[in-house]
N, C-alpha and C positions, 0 to 999 in steps of 0.2 A: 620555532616548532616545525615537523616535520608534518607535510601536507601534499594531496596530491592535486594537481592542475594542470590544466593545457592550455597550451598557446595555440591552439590553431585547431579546427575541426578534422574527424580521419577516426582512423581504427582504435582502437584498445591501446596500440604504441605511440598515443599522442598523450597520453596521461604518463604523468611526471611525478614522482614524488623527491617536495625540494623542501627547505626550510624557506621557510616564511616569516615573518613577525608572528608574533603573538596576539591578538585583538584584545580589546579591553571593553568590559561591560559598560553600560550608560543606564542611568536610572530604569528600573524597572526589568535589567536585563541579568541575565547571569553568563559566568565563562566555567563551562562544562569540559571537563580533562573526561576525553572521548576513552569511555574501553571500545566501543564496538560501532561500529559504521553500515547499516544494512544498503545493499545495492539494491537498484531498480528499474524496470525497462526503458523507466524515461530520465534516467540517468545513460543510460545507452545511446536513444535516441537525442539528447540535446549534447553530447560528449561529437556523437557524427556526422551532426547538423542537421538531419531530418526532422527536426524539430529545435530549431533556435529560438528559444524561451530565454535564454540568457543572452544574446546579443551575438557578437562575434567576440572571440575568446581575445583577452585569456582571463582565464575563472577555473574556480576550483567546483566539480558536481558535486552530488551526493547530499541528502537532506537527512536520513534519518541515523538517529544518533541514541547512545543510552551511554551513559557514565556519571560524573561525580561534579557538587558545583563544589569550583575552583574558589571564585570570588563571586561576590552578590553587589550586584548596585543600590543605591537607594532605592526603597521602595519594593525592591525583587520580592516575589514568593514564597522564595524557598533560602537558607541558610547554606554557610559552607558546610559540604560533607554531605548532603543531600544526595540521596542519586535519582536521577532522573532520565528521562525517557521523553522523545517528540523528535517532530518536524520543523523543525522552526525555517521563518521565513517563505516560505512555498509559494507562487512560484518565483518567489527572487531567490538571488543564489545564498550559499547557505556556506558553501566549501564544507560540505561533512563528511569528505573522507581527511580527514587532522585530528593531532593529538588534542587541541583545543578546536572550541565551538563556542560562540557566540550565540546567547537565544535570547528572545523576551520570555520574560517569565512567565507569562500567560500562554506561549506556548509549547508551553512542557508540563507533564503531571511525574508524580512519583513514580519509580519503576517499579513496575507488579513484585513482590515481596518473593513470588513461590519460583522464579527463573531467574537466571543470571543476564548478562547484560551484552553477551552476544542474542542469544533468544530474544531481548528486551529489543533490541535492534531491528530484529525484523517486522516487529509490529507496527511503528507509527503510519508509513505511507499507507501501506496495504491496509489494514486496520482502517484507518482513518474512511480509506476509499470504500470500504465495506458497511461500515457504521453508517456513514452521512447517506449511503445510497439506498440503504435496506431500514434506516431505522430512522434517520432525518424526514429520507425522502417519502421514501412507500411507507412506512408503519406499521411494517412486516408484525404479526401478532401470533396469537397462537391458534391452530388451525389452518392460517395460510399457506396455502399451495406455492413453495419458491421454486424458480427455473435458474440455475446458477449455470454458465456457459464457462470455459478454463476452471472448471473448478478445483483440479489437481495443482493449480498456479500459485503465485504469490498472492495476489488479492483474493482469489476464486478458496482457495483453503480455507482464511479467513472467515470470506462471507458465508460458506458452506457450515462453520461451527456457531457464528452468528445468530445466524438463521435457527441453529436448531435451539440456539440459547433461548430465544424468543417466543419457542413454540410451534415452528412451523411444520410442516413435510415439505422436504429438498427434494427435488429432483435435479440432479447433477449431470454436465454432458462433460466425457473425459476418456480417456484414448483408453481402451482395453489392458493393458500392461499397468494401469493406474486408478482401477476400480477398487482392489482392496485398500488400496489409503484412502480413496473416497469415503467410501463406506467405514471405515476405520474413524473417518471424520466425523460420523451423524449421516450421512444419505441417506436417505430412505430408498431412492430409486438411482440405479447409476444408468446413463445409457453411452453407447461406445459412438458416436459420434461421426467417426470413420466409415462405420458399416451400417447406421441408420439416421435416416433424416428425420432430426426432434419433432420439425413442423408437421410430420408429417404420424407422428404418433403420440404426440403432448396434447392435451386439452384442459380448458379450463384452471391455467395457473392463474393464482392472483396477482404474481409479481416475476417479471423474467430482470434477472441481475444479468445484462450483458458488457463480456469485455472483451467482446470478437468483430465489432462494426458491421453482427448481422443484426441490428433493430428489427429492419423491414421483415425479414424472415420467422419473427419473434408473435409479430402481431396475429395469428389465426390461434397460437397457443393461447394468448390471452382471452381472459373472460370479457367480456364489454363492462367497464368501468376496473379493469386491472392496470397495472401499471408497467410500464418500461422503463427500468432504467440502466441508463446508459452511459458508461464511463470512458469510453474513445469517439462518439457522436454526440457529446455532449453539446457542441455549440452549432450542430445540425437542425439549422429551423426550416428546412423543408421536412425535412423526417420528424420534427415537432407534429406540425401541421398535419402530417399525413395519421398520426398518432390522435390526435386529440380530432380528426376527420372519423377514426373510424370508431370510436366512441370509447376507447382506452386515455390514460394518463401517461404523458412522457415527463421524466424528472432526469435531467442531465445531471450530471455529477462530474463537478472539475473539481476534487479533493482542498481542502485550506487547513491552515493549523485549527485546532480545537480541545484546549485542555481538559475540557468539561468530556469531551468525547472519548478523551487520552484515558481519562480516570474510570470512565463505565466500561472500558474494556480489561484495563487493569484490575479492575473489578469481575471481571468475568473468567480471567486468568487466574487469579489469586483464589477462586471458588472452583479451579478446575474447570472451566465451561470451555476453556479456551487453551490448545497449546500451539504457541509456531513451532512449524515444521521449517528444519535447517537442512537444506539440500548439499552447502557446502559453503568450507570458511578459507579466506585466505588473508595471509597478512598483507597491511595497509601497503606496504610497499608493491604487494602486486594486484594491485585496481585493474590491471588488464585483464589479467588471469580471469579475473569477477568477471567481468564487462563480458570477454568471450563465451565465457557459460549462460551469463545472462541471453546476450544475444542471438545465444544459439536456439532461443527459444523453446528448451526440453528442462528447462529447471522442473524440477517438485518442490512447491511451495519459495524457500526463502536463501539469497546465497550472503552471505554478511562477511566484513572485512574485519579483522581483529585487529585492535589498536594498541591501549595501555597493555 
């Protein structure tokens, strides 16, 4: 099968697309003939080492995936012909930019009925990291005052329609040129982030969704017993500490597969509550092309690699 991987850390041109073996499922798992492959920022950074979660190469990135099961092991979930959608493995490697994917069955749910299976793509990480952090963590409800930081982003779109699934009022911080898709998304409130400091005109949020590594900056907005949470300082226990000092809640969030979570969002898609936003598609053979855009950091929402 044809798959992309690198042998060696470095730019966008250390990704390779070669044939590979084929994997084969083992009880409980299935082998998924990939349509769509979504990219990610921490496919970017573990591709160029600034974050080596996989080791030293060679591996193939990329985790989220949406297509067809191929074969079912003993015991699997789902039958052949299925389509399906997830993360699987997270954070071990996954190789999901390939024609085929290996997953356990438990982590993948059916793909939402009302989008096709590039759209299906960009949901699991981002999604996932949005759900577990607004809905796991905080208990986002209806009424609550949400602080969503990138909310023009791949995760921050997501969380931004999550939120309003649930009931909340969003306030959204997001670069001027990208208020009306905010707003377009559910915002209740956009503010331009460039040209004013949140901390400095936000009060009384219940919950700040941060994906920009300012916590610290977070905590005056919050109400005393509101909540942080934080999905790039997640394993920061001084910034815990200084959180749970000033009489707020910190809830870190390092994203894991979850099909029960896969299915409530699919659930929220399939009722309209939810659509991913597709900044831009390229095919499997050019993961660099992605990576670049990715890492140019000006995406809207979601860039996905087309496969089958």
């Amino acid at each position: 099968m044809l798959a992309v991987i690198q042998n060696e850390f470095g730019g966008p041109e250390v990704l390779e697309a070669v044939q590979i073996d084929r994997p084969e499922p083992r009880g409980g798992e299935v082998l998924i003939r990939v349509h769509a492959s979504g990219v990610n920022p921490v496919d970017v950074a573990v591709r160029s080492g600034a974050y080596p979660l996989l080791g030293e190469p060679s591996f193939g990135v990329g985790w989220d995936v949406s297509g067809v099961v191929e074969e079912a092991g003993p015991g699997a979930r789902f039958r052949v012909g299925d389509e399906v959608f997830g993360m699987p493995f997270f954070p071990r490697a996954a190789t999901g930019y390939a024609e085929y994917v290996v997953a356990p069955s438990r982590q993948v749910a059916r793909k939402p009925a009302t989008i096709d299976h590039v759209q299906a793509a960009a949901l699991p990480l981002a999604g996932l990291t949005a759900w577990q952090g607004l809905v796991d963590a905080a208990r986002v409800g209806e009424g609550d005052r949400v602080l969503i930081t990138r909310a023009a982003g791949g995760v921050g779109h997501l969380a931004v329609q999550i939120a309003k699934a649930r009931g909340a009022h969003v306030i959204a911080l997001a670069g001027a040129p990208r208020h009306e898709f905010v707003r377009g998304l559910g915002a209740d409130e956009v503010i331009d982030y460039r040209e004013t400091d949140f901390a400095e005109v936000v009060r009384d949020v219940d919950v700040v969704f941060d994906s920009t590594s300012q916590g610290r900056r977070s905590l005056g907005v919050l109400r005393q017993g509101g909540t942080l949470v934080s999905i790039m300082e997640h394993g920061d226990r001084q910034l815990a500490a200084e959180v749970e000092a000033a009489g707020r809640r910190f809830a870190g969030v390092s994203v894991e597969p979850d099909y029960a979570s896969l299915e409530a969002i699919a659930a929220l898609v399939d009722a309209g509550r939810i659509r991913p936003h597709l900044d831009a598609t390229f095919p499997l053979a050019e993961a660099g092309r992605a990576h670049e855009l990715v890492g140019s950091g000006r995406t809207k929402g979601k860039v996905v690699l087309t496969v089958a």
